[in-house]
C-alpha positions as CSV (number, residue, x, y, z in Angstrom):
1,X,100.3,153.3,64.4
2,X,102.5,150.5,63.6
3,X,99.5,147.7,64.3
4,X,97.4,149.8,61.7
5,X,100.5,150.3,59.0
6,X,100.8,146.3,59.3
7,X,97.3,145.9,58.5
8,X,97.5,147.9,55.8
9,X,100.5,146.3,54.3
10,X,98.4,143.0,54.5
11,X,94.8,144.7,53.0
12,X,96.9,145.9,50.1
13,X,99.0,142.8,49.3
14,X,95.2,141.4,49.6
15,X,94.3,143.6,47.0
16,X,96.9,142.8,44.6
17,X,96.6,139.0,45.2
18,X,93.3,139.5,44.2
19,X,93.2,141.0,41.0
20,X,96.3,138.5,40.4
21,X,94.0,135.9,40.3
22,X,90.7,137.4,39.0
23,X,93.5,138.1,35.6
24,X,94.4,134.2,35.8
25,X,90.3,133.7,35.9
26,X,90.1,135.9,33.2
27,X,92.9,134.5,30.7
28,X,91.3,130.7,31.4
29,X,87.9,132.2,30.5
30,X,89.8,133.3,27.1
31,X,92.1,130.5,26.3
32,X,91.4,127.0,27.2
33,X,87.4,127.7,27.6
34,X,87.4,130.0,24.1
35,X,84.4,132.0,25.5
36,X,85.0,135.8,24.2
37,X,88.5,136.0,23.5
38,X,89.5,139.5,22.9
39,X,87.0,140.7,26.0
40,X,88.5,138.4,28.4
41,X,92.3,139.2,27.9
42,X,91.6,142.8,27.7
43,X,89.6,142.2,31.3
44,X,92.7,140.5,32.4
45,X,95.3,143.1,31.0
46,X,93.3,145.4,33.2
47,X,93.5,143.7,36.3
48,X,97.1,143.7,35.9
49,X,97.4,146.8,35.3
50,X,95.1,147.7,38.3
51,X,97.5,145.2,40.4
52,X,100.4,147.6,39.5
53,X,99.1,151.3,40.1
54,X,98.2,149.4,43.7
55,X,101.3,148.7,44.1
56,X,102.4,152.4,43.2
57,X,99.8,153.6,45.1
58,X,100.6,152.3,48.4
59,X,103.3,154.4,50.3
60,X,105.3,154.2,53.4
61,X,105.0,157.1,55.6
62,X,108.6,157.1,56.3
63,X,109.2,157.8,52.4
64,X,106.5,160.1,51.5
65,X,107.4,161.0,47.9
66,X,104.4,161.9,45.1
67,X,106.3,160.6,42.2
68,X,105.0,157.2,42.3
69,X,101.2,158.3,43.4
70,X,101.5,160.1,39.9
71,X,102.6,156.8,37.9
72,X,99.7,155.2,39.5
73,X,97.3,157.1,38.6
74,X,98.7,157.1,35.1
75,X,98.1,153.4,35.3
76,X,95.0,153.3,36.7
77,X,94.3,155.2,33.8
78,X,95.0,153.1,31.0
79,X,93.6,150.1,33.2
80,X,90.1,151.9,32.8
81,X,90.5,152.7,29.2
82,X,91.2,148.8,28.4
83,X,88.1,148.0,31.0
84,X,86.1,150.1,28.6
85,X,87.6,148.3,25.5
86,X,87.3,145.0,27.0
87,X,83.2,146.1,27.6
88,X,82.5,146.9,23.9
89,X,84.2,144.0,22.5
90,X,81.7,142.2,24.8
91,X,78.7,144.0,23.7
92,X,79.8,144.1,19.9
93,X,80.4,147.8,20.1
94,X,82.0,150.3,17.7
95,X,85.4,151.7,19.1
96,X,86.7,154.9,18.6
97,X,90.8,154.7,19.3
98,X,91.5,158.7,19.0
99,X,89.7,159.8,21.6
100,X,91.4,156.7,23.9
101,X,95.1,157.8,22.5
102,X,94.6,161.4,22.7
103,X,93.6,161.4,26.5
104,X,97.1,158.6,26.7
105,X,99.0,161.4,24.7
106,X,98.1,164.2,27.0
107,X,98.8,162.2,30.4
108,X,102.1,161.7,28.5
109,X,102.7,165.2,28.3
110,X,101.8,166.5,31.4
111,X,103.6,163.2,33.1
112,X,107.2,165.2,30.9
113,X,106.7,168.7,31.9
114,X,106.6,167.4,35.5
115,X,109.8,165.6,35.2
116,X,111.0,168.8,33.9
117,X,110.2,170.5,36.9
118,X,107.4,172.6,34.9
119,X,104.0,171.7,36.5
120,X,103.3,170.1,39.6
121,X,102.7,166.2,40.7
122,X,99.3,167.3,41.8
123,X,98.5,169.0,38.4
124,X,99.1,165.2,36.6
125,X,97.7,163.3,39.4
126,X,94.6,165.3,39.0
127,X,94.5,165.4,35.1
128,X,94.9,161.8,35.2
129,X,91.5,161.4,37.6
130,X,89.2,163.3,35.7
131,X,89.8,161.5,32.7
132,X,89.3,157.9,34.8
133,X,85.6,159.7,35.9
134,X,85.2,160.2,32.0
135,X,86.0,156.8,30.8
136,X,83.9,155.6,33.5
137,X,81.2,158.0,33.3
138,X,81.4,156.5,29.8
139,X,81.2,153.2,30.6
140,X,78.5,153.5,32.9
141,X,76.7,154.7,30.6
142,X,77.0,152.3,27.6
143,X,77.2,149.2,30.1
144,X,74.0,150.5,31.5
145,X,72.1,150.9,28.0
146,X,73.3,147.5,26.6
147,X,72.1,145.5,29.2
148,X,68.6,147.6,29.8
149,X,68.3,146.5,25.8
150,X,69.1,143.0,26.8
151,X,67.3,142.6,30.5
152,X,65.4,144.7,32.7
153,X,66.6,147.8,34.0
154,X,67.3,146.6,37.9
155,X,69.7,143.8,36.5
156,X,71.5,146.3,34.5
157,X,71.9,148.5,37.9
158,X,73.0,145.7,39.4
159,X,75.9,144.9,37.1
160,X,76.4,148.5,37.0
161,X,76.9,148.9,40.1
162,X,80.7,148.4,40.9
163,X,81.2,150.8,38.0
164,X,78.9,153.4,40.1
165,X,81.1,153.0,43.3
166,X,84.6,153.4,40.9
167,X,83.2,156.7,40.0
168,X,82.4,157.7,43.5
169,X,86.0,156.4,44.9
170,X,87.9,158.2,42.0
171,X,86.3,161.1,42.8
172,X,87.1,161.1,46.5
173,X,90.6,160.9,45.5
174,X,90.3,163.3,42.9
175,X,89.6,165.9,45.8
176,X,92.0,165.0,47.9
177,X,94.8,165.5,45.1
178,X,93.0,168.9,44.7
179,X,93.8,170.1,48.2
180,X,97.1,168.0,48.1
181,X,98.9,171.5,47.1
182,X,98.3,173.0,50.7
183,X,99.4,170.0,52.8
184,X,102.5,168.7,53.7
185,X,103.9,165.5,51.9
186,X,104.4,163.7,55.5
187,X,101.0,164.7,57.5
188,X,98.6,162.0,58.4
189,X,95.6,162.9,55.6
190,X,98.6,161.6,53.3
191,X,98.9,158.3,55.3
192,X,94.7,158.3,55.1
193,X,94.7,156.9,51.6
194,X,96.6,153.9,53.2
195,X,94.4,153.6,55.7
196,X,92.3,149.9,56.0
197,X,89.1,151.8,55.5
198,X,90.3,152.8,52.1
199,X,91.7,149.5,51.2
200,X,89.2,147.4,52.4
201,X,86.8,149.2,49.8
202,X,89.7,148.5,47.3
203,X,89.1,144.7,47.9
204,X,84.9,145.3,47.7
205,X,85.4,146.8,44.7
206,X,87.8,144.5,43.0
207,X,85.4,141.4,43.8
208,X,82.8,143.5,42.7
209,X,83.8,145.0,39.2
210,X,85.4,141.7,38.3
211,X,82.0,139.2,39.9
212,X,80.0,142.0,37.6
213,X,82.2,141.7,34.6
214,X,81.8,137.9,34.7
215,X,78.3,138.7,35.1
216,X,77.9,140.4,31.8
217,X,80.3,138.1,30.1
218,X,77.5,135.6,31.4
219,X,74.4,137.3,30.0
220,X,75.6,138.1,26.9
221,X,76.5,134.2,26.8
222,X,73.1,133.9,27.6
223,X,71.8,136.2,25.0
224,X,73.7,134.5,21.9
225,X,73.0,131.1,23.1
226,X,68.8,132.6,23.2
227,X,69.5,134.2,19.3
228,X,71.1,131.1,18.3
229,X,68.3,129.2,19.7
230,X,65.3,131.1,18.0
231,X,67.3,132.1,14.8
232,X,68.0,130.2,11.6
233,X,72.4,130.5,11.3
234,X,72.0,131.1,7.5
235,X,69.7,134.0,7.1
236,X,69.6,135.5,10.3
237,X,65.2,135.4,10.2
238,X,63.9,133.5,13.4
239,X,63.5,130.0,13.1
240,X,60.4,128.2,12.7
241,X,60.1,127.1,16.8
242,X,60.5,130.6,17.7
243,X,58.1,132.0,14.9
244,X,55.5,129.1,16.0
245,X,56.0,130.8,19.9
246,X,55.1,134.0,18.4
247,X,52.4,133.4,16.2
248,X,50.3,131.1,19.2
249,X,50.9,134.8,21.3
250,X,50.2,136.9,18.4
251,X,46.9,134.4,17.7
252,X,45.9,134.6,21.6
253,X,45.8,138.6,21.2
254,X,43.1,138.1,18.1
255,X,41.2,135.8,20.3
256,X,41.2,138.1,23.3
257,X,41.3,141.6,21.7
258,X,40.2,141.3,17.9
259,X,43.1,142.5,16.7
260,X,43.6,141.3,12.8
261,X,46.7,139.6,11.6
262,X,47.6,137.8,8.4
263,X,49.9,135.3,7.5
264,X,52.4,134.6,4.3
265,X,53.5,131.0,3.5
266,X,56.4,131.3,0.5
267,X,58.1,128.7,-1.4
268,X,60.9,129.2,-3.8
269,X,60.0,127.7,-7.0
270,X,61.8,125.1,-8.6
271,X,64.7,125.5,-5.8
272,X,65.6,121.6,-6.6
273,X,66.4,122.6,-10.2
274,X,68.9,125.4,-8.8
275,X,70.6,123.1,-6.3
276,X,71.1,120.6,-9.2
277,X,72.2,123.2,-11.7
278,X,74.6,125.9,-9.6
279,X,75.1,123.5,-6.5
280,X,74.1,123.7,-2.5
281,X,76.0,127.0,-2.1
282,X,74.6,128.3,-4.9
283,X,71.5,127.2,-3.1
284,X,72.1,129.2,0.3
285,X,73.2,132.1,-1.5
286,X,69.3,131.7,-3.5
287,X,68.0,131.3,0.4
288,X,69.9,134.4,1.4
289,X,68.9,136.8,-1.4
290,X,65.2,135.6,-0.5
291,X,65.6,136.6,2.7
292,X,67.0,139.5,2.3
293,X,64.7,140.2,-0.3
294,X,61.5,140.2,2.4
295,X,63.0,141.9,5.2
296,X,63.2,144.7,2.6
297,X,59.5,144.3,1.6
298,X,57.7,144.4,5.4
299,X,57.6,146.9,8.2
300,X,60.3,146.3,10.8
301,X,57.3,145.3,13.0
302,X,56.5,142.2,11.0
303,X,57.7,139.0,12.0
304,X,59.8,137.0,9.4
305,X,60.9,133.3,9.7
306,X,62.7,130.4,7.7
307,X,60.3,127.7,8.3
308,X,62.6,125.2,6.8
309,X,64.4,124.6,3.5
310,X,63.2,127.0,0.9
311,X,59.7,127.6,2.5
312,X,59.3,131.3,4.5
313,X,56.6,132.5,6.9
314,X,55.5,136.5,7.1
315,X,53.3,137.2,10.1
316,X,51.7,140.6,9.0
317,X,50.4,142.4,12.4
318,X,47.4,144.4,12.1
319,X,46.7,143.5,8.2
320,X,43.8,141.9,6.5
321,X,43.7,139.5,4.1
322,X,43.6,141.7,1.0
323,X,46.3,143.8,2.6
324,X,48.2,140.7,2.9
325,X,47.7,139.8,-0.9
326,X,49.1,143.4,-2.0
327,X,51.8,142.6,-0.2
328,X,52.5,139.3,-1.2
329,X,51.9,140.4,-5.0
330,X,54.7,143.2,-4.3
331,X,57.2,140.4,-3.5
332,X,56.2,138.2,-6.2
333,X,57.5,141.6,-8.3
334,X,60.3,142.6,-6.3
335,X,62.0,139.0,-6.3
336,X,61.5,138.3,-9.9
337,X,62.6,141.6,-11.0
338,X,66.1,141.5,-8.7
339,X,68.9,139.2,-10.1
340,X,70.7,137.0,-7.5
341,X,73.2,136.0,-9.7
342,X,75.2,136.5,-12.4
343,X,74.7,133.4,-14.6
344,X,71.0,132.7,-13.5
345,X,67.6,133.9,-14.2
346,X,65.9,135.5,-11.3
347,X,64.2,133.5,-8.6
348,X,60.1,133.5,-8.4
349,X,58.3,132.6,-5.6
350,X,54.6,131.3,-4.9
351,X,52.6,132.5,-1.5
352,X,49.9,131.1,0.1
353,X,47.8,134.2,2.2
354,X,45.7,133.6,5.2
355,X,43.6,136.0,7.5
356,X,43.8,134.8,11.1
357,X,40.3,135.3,11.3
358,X,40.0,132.1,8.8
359,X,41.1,129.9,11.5
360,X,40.5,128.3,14.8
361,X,43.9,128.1,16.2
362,X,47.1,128.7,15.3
363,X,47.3,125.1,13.6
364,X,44.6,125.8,11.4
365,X,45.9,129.0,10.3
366,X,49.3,127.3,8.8
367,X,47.2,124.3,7.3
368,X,45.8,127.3,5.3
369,X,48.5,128.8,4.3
370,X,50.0,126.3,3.2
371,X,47.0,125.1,1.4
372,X,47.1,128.3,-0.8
373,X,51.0,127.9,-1.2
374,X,50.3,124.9,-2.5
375,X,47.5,126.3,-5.1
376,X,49.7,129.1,-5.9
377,X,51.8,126.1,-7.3
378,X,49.4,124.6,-8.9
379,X,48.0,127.7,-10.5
380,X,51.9,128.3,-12.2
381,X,54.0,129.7,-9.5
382,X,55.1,132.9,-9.5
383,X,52.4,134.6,-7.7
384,X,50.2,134.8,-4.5
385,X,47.0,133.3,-3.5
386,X,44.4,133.4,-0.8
387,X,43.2,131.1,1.4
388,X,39.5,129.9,0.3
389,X,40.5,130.6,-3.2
390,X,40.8,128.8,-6.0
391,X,41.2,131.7,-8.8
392,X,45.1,132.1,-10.0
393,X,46.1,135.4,-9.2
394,X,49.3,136.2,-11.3
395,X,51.6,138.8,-10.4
């Protein structure tokens, strides 16, 4: 008995050395490396919390009391709720603080009727677990669904995995508090939970939530540095290396399957003149309102790309080239007729159309397109013209 309480002693002064240092990890990840800030220190706060309601958690059998067990589980509490907070920082994620503070309050609560001899440790203790399985039952599920829309579905299982077993632990204790009523304070199922089976899956599952958490913090690394890498910073559209990517796939389709496409080439006219007049900013702010401007005009499942300076790209899935010059004509309209800002005159734009079945290759296809842009300039500006044509079409 003594050889097993010694162990114990050691596996839980393992456990709290351990998430000692995973919160040191943590807080370097934050400060001197700068790499998501609030998410790191939150992960650290609950680390430290978790390092505490250990602490509590651990009892001597010689002084059997449920006071602590009670505080613990209190703190393991709030630990969870920060774990959850520090998870939708990560993932950009709305927060809703009432439903956090109102399950705090009620712990709160119960935790002062039982120091007024009211309800029972057990009746706390036990309040206090179910809402840990909520929060993580919570978690679970919006870790799970922001990495499935990030990655696959078996590398979200895998980083959701720890979270899983945290459920499955919390609920073992859960029923043992629920049968705690019936058993005396100083039996051995009491001395179970300090048993070195139950503390060695402490330390599993501290290595594991905290190697997962990295783990996400990592992918969602990942992720920006990938959006940063195929999108333009200014306007959000993709750049022009990532629209060139998808137009060779989107081309390769049309080889293979037949399936029609169209292309837009657009230029903002006389874009020098407003960067001279109003200034660079002025300038962005034109590029912006453009931007904007087209995402509004095409379906969601159209592709649309700043191919540098004041020149766009639309990739038009599943459109012909008469489709494409409606829809070109519609933006001629839309941006001429929408003020961008106050003490200027709205922007036009000219647009070169193309039908991928005009080209070769994917090469071809732009050299088109930008042939018509470039006619469309000639013709006046202010409107869209085909590929192959030569007749001004004004909007």
């Amino acid at each position: 008995m003594d050889t097993l309480l010694s162990t114990s002693i050691e596996l839980n002064k393992v456990n709290i050395l351990l998430t000692l240092l995973f919160s040191i990890g943590w807080i370097v990840i934050a400060k001197p490396l700068q790499l998501y800030h609030n998410s790191s220190i939150r992960f650290a706060l609950a680390n430290l919390l978790f390092a505490l309601a250990l602490l509590l958690d651990f009892r001597h059998p010689d002084n059997p009391t449920l006071f602590l067990w009670v505080i613990a589980d209190i703190i393991l509490l709030i630990s969870f709720i920060i774990y959850n907070l520090a998870l939708r920082h990560l993932f950009r994620l709305t927060i809703d603080p009432k439903w956090f503070s109102s399950m705090i309050i009620l712990v709160s609560v119960a935790y002062v009727l039982f120091l007024a001899g009211w309800i029972r440790p057990e009746t706390v203790a036990v309040l206090s677990l179910v809402m840990v399985i909520v929060v993580m039952l919570a978690t679970l599920k919006m870790k799970f669904n922001a990495l499935h829309a990030a990655f696959s579905a078996s590398i979200a299982s895998i980083l959701c995995l720890a979270d899983a077993l945290i459920v499955t632990m919390v609920i073992s204790k859960l029923a043992f508090w629920a049968f705690a009523v019936s058993i005396p304070q100083n039996s051995l199922i009491f001395s179970a939970f300090n048993s070195s089976l139950m503390l060695w899956m402490q330390v599993i599952l501290i290595i594991l939530i905290n190697t997962t958490a990295v783990g996400t913090t990592i992918s969602r690394l990942i992720v920006r540095m990938k959006y940063l890498a195929e999108h333009d910073q200014l306007t959000g559209l993709l750049n022009r290396r990532a629209f060139q990517s998808q137009l060779e796939y989107q081309f390769s389709l049309f080889q293979r399957y037949q399936r029609p496409f169209s292309i837009l080439m657009l230029d903002i006219d006389y874009f020098k003149l407003i960067n001279d007049t109003f200034g660079h900013s002025a300038g962005d702010t034109a590029i912006v309102h453009t931007a904007r401007q087209l995402k509004q005009q095409v379906r969601q499942s159209d592709l649309v790309a700043r191919f540098g300076g004041e020149e766009f790209i639309v990739l038009l899935a599943d459109q012909s080239l008469t489709e494409a010059k409606l829809i070109a004509d519609k933006i001629c309209q839309s941006l001429s007729e929408t003020k961008w800002a106050d003490a200027a005159d709205p922007l036009t734009i000219s647009i070169g159309c193309v039908e991928a079945s005009q080209a070769r290759d994917p090469d071809q296809l732009l050299k088109l397109a930008d042939d018509a842009l470039y006619q469309a300039k000639a013709n006046g500006r202010n409107q869209a013209v085909m590929a192959g044509s030569k007749v001004s079409s004004l909007t």
